[in-house]
Residue frames as qw, qx, qy, qz and C-alpha x, y, z in Angstrom:
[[0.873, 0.055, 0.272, 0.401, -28.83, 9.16, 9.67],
 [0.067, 0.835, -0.309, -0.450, -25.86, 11.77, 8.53],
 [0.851, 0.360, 0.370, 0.092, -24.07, 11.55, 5.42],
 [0.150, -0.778, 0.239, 0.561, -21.00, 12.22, 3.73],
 [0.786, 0.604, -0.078, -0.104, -20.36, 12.80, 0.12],
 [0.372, -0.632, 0.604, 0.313, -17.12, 11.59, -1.35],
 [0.489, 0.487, -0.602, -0.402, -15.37, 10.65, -4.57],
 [0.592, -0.315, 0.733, 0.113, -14.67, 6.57, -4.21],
 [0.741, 0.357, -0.414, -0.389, -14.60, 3.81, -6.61],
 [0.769, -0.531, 0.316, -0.164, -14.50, 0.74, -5.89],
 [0.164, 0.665, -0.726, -0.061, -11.44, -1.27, -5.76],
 [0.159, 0.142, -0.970, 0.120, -12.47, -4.85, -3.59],
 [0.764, -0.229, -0.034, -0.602, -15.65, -6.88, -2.61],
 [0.013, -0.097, 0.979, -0.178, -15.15, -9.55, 0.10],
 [0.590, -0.061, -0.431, -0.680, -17.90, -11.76, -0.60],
 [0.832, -0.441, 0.134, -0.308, -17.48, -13.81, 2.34],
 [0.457, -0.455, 0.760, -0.080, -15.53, -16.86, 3.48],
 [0.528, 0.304, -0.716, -0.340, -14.56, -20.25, 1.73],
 [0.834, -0.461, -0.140, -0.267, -15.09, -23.11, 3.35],
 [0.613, 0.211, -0.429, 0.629, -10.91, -23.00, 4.01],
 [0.308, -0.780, -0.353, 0.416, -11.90, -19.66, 5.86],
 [0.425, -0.237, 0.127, 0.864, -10.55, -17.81, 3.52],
 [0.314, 0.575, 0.287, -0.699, -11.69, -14.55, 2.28],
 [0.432, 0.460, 0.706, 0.321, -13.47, -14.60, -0.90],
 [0.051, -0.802, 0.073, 0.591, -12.47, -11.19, -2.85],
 [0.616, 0.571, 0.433, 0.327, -13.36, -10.10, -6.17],
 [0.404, -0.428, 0.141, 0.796, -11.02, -6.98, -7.62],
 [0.423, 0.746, 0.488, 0.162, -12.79, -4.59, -9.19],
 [0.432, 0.112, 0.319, 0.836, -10.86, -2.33, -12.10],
 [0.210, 0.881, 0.363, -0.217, -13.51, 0.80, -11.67],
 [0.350, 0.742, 0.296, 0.490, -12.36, 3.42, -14.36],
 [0.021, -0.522, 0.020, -0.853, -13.04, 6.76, -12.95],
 [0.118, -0.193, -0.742, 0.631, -13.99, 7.58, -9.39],
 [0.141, -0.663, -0.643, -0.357, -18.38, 8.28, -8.73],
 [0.093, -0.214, 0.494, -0.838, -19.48, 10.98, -6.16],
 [0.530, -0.462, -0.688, -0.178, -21.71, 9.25, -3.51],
 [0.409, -0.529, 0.296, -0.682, -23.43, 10.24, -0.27],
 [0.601, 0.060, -0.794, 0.071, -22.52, 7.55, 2.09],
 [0.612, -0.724, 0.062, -0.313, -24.11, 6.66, 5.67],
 [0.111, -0.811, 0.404, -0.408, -21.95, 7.29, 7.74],
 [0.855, -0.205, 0.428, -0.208, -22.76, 4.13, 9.99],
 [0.935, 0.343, -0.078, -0.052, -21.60, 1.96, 6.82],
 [0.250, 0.865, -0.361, 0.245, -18.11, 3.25, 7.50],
 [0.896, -0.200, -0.254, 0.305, -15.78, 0.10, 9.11],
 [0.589, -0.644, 0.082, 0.482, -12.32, 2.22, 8.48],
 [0.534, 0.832, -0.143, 0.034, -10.43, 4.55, 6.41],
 [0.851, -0.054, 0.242, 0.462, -6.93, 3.74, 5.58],
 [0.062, -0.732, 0.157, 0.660, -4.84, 5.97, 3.50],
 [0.046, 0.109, -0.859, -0.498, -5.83, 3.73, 0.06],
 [0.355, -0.380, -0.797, -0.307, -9.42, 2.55, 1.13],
 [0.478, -0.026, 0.263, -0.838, -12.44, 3.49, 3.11],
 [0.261, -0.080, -0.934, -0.230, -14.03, 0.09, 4.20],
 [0.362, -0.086, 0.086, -0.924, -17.66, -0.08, 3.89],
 [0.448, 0.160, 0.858, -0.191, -20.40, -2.71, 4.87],
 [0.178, 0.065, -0.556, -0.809, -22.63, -3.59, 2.03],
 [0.817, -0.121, 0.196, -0.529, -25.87, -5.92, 1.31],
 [0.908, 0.205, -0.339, -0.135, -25.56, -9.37, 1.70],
 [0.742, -0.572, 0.251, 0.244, -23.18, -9.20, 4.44],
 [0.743, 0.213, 0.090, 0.628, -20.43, -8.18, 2.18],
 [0.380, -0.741, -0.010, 0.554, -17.44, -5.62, 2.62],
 [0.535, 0.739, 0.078, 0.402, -16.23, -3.27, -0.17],
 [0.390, -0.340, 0.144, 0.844, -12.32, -1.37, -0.23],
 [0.320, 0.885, 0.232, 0.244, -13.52, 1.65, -1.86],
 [0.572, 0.142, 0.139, 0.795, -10.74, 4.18, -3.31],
 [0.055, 0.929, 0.246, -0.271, -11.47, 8.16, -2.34],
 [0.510, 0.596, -0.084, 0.614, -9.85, 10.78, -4.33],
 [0.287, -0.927, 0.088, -0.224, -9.42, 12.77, -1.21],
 [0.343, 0.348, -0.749, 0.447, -6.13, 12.56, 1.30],
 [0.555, -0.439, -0.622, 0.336, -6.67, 10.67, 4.68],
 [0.321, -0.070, -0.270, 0.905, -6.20, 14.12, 6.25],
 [0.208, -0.006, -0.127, -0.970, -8.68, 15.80, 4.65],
 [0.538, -0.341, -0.670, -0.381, -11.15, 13.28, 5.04],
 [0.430, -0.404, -0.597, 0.543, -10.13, 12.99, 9.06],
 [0.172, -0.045, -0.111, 0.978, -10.67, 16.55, 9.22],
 [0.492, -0.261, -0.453, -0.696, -14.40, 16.62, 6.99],
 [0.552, -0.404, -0.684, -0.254, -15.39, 14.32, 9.89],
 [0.410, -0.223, -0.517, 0.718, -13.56, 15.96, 12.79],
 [0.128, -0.107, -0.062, -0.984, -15.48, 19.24, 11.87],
 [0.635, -0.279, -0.499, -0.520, -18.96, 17.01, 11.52],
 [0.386, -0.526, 0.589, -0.477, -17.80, 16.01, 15.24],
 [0.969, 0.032, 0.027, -0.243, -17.55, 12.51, 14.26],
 [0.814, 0.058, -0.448, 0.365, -13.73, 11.59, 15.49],
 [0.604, -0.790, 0.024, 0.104, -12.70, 11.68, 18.79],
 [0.091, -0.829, 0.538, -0.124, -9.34, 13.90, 19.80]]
């Protein structure tokens, strides 16, 4: 399993579906931002605001990075882990 560190905090937890189908999404107000080592696998999509990650319980978290989209595409392009 590889891993990559990175500032984030989180920002959203979808906690699943109502019974409308809609999502069910708590906004969390983190402070300051944490450095974590994240597997890689967990990684849905980065965005240029969020980096969505799978959690437990079948829930999704928007985490916030302090990096730029660039520099993150790059950290992974180097780790050979986006395709041209």
């Amino acid at each position: 399993m590889k891993f990559l560190e990175l500032d984030v905090r989180t920002a959203l937890v979808v906690h699943g579906y109502d019974e409308n189908n809609q999502e069910v999404v708590e906004q969390v107000n983190e402070p300051s931002f944490m450095t974590k080592l994240i597997a890689i696998e967990r990684i849905q999509s980065v965005s240029e605001q969020y980096i969505l990650v799978t959690g437990s319980h079948g829930r999704i978290m928007y985490w916030e990075y302090r990096d730029t989209m660039e520099q993150l595409r790059g950290r992974l392009a180097e780790a050979g882990m986006v395709l041209p």
